[in-house]
N, C-alpha and C positions, 0 to 999 in steps of 0.2 A: 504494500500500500504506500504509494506516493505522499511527500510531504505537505502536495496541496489539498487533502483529505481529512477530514474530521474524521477520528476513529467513531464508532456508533457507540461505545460506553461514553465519551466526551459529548455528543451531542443529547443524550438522553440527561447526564447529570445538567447539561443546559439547558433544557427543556424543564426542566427542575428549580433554574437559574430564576429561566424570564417568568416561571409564575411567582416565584420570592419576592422578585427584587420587585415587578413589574405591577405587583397587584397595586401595591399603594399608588402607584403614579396612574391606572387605570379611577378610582377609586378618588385621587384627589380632581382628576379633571369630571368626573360624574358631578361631587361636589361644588365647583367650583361652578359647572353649567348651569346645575339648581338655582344657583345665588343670584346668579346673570337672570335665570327665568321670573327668578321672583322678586327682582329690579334690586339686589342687594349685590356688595363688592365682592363678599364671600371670604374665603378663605382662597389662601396660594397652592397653585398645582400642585406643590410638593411640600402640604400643609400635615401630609398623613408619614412623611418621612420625620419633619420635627416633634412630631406627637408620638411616635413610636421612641425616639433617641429620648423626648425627656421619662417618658413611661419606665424604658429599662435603667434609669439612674435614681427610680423614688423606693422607695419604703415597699416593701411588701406587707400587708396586713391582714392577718389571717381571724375570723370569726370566733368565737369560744367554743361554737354549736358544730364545728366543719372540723372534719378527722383527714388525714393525708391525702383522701381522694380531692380533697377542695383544692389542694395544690400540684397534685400528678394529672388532674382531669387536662388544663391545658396544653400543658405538655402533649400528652398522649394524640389533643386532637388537633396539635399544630403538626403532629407526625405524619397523621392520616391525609392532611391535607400536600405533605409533600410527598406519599406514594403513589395519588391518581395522577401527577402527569407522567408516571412512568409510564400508566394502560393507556390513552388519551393520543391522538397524534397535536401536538400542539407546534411542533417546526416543523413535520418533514412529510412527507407524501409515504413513508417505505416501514414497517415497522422497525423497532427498534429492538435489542436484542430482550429488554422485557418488555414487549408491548404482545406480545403473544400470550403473557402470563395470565391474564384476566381480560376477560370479555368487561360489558359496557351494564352489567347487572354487578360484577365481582367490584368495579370502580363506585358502582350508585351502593354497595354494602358498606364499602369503607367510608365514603361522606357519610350513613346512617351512622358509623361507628363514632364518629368526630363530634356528630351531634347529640349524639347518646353521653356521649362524655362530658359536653358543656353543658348539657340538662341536668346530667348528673351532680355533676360542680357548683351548679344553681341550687340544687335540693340542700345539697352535703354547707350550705354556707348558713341552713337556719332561717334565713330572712326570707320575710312574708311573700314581697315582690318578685327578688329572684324566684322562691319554688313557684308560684303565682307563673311569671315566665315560662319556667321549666315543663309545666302543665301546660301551659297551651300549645308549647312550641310540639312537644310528642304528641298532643291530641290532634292537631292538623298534621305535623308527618304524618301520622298514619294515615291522613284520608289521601296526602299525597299521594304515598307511596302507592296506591293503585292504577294509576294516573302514569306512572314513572312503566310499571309494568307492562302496560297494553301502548305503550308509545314504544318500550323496547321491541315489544314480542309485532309492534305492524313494521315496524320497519328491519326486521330480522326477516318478516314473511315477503317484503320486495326486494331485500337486498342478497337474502337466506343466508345470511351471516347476523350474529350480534357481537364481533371484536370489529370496537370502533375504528380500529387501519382499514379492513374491508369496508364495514360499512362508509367511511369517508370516500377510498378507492372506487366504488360503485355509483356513489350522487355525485364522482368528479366525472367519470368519465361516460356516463350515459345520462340520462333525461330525467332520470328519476325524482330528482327534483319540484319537477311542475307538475307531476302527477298530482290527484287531489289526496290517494292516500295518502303520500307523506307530508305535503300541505298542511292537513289538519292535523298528524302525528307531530309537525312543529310546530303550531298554532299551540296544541294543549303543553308539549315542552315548555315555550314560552308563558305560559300563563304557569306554571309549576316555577320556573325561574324565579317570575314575576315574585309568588310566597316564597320562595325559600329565599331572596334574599331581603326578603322583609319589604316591598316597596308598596307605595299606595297600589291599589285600594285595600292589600293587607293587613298592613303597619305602617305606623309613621314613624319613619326607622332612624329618624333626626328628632322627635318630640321628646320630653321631660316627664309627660302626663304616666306615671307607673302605671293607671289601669287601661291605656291602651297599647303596652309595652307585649312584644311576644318575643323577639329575636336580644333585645337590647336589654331585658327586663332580667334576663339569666346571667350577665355580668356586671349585673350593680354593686355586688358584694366584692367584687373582686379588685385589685391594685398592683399598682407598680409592675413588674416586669411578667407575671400573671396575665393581667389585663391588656398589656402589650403583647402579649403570645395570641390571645383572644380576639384581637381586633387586627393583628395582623392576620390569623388566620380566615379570619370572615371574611378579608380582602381577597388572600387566596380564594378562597370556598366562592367565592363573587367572579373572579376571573377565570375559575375551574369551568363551574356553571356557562360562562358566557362563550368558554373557549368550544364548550361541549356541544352549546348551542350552532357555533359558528364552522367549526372545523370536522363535525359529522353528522349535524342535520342538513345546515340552510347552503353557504358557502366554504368550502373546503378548496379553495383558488390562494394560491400565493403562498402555501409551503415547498419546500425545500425539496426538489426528486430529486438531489443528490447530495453528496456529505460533503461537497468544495467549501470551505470557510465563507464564500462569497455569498453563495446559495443559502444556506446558514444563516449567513448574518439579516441579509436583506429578508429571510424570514421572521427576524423576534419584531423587528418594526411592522412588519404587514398582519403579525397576531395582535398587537397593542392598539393597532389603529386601528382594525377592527374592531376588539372589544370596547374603545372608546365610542364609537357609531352606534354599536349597541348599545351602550350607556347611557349615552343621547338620548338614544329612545324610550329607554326604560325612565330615565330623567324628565321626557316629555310626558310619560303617563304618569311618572307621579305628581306633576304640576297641574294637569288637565282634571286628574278625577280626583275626586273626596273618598275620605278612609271610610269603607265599609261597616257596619255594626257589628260587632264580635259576634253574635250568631249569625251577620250573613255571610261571613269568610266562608262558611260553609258549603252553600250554595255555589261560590266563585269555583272552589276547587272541584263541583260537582260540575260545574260546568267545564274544568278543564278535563276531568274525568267523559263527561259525553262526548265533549269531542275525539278523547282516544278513542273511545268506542264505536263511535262514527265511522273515525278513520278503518278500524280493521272491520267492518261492513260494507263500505265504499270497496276496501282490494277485494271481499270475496265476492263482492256485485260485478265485479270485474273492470274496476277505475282504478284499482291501486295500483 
């Protein structure tokens, strides 16, 4: 192998890179467009880089009520969040030498794992609000998660793969795309997106108000370099989501077919720029609509749930 070559363990620990490094700068300019939309200066594009450096130099304070799990839970699920882009193609068009390891169900197990963790960490700290959070946040995953299943299993039945390399390789190089199956199999992705990373008509994932808190509500108890593992990670788990949305449902254009450094590089800017578009967008719906009533969240997810189901009736009618 020539020395204009990115070996594939070096492109995959970078694929690892740009979701670390990359999340907070995805993340500040979301922020940053909100402020613009709703006529304020906002905070600076790289407002979530100074906010993580003062986090890890404060005090860690731990509950009376919370036993060692309050403090291993971030940990564990800042872990999880850097093993999905190993499964995930986020630079490159080819798999990678573990991108074979886990299908695109084994990657949606380990974000459950992540979130199980900070739910957990919300309980284990005592206070009213976090388990309060930690309750609702596993009451709605689970309505997700049916949702996540029948989006996998219709575009596994047009693609007849569910390891997200094929599945990408498939909606790059044929039509699949524009069909209506996987249409509304992305429609209901996106509206699952939309809850799990807390955005209107959800949660008001920037408000103060505790009883309308689900995602934010589960690290109130938590500080200093803790809470900096916590909110770094949700930034990953925000670019994981978008990258997943982007690079093997909707567009998978502008990774890497080969491991040249060139190819490589001009890939980590065309994932970032993308997931800022998406951002955008999700940025515009949360400006446009009002937060839902905690019993209609319900209904929202039943409606992304119809449309999976939609979807895998449209392929067997013969549209998919």
């Amino acid at each position: 192998m020539g020395p204009s070559v990115v070996v594939p363990q070096g492109v995959q620990a970078l694929q690892v890179l740009t979701i670390l490094l990359g999340a907070p700068l995805v993340s500040g300019v979301i922020s940053h467009v909100e402020a613009r939309l709703q006529g304020r200066r906002g905070p600076r594009i790289l407002q979530p880089y100074y906010d993580l450096a003062k986090l890890f130099r404060k005090e860690t304070l731990v509950t009376e009520e919370s036993s060692w799990v309050f403090l291993a839970a971030p940990i564990v699920a800042f872990g999880c969040y850097l093993i999905v882009p190993l499964l995930i193609p986020v630079l490159t068009t080819y798999p990678l030498p573990l991108g074979y390891s886990g299908d695109i169900l084994g990657g949606g197990f380990v974000l459950a794992l992540a979130g199980f963790s900070v739910a957990l960490a919300g309980t284990e700290s005592g206070a009213p609000y976090a388990q309060l959070g930690s309750s609702r946040a596993m009451t709605f995953g689970a309505l997700i998660e049916p949702t996540i299943l029948f989006v996998v299993f219709v575009v596994a039945l047009i693609t007849a793969t569910d390891l997200p390399y094929a599945m990408a390789a498939n909606v790059r190089t044929t039509s699949e795309v524009v069909r209506p199956g996987h249409i509304l199999a992305a429609l209901a992705f996106f509206l699952v997106v939309l809850a799990d990373t807390g955005r209107i008509p959800v949660e008001t994932h920037t408000g103060t108000l505790e009883f309308g808190m689900i995602d934010e509500g589960r690290t109130l108890e938590h500080s200093g370099p803790a809470l900096a593992l916590l909110r770094w990670g949700s930034a990953m788990k925000q670019l994981i989501l978008y990258t997943i949305l982007i690079d093997v449902f909707v567009a998978p254009w502008g990774l890497a077919a080969s491991g040249t450094p060139l190819h490589v590089g001009l890939a980590i800017p065309a994932l970032l720029g993308k997931a800022m578009v998406v951002g955008v967008v999700f940025a515009l719906v949360d400006n446009l609509f009002s937060k839902l009533r905690l019993f209609k969240i319900t209904e929202f997810l039943a409606a992304s749930f119809g449309l999976a189901l939609l979807a895998v009736l449209v392929f067997y009618a013969g549209g998919g």
